[in-house]
C-alpha positions as CSV (number, residue, x, y, z in Angstrom):
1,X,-4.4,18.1,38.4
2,X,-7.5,17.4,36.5
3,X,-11.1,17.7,37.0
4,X,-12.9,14.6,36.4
5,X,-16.5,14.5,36.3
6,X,-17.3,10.2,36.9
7,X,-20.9,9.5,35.5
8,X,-22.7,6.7,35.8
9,X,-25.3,5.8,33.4
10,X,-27.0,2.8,35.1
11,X,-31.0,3.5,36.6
12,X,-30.4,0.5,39.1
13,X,-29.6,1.5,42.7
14,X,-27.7,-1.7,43.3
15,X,-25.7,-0.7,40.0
16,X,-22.1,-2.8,39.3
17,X,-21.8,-0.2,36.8
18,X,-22.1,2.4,39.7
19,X,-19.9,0.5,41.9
20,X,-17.4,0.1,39.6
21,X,-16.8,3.4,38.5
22,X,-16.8,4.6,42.5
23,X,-14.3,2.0,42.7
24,X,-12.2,3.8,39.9
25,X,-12.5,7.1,40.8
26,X,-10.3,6.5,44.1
27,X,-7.5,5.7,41.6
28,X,-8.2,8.9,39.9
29,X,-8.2,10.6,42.8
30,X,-5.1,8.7,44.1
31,X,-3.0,10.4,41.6
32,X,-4.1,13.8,42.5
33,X,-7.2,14.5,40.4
34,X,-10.2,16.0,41.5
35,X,-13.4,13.6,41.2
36,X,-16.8,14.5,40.5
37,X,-19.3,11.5,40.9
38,X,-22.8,11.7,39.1
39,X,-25.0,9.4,39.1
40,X,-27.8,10.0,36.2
41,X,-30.3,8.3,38.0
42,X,-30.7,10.3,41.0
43,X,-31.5,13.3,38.6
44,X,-35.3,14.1,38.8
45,X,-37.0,12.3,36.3
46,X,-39.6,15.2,35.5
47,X,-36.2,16.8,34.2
48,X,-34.8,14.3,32.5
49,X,-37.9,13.1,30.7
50,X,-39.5,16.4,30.1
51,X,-36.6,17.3,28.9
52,X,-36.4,20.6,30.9
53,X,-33.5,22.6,29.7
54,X,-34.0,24.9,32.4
55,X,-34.6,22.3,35.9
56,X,-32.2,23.3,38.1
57,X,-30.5,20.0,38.3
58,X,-30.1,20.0,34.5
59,X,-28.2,23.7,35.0
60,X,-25.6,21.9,37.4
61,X,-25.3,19.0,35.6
62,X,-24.1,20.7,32.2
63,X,-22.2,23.1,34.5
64,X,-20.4,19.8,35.7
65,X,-19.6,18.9,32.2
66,X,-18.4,22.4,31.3
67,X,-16.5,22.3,34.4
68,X,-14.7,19.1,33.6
69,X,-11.0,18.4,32.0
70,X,-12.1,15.0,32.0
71,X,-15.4,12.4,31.6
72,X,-15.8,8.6,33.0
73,X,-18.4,7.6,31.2
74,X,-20.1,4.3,32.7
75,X,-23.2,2.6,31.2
76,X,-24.7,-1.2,31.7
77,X,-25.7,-2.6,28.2
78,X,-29.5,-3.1,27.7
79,X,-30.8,-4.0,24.0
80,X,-27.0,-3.8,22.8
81,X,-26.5,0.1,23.4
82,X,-26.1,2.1,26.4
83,X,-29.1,2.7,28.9
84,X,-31.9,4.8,28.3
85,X,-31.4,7.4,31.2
86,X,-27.9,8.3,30.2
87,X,-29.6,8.9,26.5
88,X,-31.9,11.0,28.2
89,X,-28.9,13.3,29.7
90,X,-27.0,13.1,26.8
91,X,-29.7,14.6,24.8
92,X,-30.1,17.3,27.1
93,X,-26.3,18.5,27.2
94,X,-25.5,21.1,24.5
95,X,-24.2,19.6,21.2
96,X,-20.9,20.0,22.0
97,X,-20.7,19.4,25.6
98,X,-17.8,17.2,25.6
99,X,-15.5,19.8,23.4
100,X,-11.6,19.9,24.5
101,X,-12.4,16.6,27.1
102,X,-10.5,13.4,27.6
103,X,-13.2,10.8,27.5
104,X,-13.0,7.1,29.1
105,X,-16.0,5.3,27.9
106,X,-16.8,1.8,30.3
107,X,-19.5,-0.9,29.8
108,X,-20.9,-3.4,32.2
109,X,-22.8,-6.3,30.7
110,X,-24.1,-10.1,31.6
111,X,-22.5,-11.4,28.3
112,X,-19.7,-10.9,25.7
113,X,-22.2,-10.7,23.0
114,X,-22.8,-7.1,24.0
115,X,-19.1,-5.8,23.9
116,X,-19.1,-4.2,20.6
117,X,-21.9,-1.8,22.3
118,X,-18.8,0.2,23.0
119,X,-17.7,1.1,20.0
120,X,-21.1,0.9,18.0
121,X,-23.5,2.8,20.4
122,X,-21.5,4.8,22.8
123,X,-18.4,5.7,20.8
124,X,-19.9,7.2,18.5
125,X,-22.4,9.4,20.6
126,X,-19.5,10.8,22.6
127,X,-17.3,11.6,19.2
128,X,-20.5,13.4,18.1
129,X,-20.7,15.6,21.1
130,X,-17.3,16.4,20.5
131,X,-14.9,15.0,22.4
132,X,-11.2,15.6,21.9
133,X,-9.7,12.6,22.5
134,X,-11.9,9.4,23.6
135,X,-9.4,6.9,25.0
136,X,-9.3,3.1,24.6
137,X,-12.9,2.1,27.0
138,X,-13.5,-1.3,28.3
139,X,-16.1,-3.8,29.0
140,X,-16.5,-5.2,31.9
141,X,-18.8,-8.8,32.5
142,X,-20.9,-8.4,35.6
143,X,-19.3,-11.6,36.3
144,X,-16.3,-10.3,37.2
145,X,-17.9,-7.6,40.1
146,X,-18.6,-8.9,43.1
147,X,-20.1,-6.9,45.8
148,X,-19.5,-7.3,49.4
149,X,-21.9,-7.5,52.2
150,X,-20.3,-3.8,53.3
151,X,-21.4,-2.4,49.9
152,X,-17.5,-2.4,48.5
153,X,-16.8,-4.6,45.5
154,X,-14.1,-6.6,44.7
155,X,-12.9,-7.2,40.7
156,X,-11.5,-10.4,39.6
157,X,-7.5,-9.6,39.2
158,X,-7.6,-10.1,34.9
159,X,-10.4,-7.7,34.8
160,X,-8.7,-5.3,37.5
161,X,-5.6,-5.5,36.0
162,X,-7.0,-4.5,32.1
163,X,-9.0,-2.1,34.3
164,X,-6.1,-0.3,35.7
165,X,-3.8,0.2,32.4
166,X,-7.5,1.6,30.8
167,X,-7.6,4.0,34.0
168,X,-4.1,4.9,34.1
169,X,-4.3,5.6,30.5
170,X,-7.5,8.1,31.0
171,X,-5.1,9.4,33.8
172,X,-1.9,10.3,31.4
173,X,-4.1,11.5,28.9
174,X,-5.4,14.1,31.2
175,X,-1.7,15.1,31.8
176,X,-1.2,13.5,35.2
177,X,1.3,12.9,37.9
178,X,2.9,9.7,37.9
179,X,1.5,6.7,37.5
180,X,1.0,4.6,40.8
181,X,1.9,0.3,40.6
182,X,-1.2,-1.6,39.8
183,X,-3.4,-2.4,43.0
184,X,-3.8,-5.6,43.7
């Protein structure tokens, strides 16, 4: 199976964004792929800011990149685009980073004003670092996650369900097994 790398692009530790994609990646894994998480915030910000090619935590990070078949991007919408800290990775992978990878691009937001941020700010960043095939990404409305008092989430069943043909699309993409029946 594949190797997905699952990145989340949100600076909040309390992150939907985060939570979501966790949430995913045990359906990727489900069907047999391996499943990276990263989470861009707990990357040294001396790195990220500086913009220190050669921190140590940069050097894994591209590694992960290199490494993967796949990427899950996942971003929260501020100022209609995607959040500053994933910009700040982003600019420190090489140009084409993303080369030969399946790409599944997610947004979390507070309003359906920002949905086009998809396709007008994050798109286009991804196709520019070269990614081979960025599948059909979707927006999800913070609305719609719900976290639990034990730290799971739960995703109201429209949104799941969208969610789920988006994943399992990412998932064939990458050439996997069988799809599993939509969780409910």
């Amino acid at each position: 199976m594949a190797t997905v790398l699952s990145v989340s692009g949100s600076p909040s530790v309390s992150s939907r964004t985060a939570k979501l994609l966790r949430h995913l990646d045990t359906r990727l894994a489900a069907q047999g792929h391996e499943v990276i998480p990263l989470d861009v915030r707990t990357i040294p910000a001396e790195a990220l800011l500086g913009a220190d090619f050669k921190h140590p935590a940069i050097v894994e990070v591209t590694e992960l990149f290199a490494r993967a078949d796949g990427v899950v991007i996942g971003t929260p919408v501020y100022k209609a685009a995607y959040s500053g800290v994933l910009k700040a990775l982003l600019d420190l992978l090489p140009q084409y980073a993303l080369t030969g990878k399946t790409v599944l691009p997610l947004v979390t937001g507070g309003s359906t004003a920002h949905v086009l941020a998809l396709d007008y700010a994050l798109r286009p960043v991804l196709n520019s670092m070269g990614a081979a095939h960025i599948v059909q990404g979707w927006f999800t409305l913070d609305k719609d996650i719900t976290t639990g008092e034990d730290g799971g989430i739960t995703v109201a069943p429209a949104t799941a369900e969208a969610l789920t043909q988006v994943v399992d699309q990412f998932s064939a993409a990458l050439g996997s097994a069988p799809l599993l029946a939509a969780a409910g």
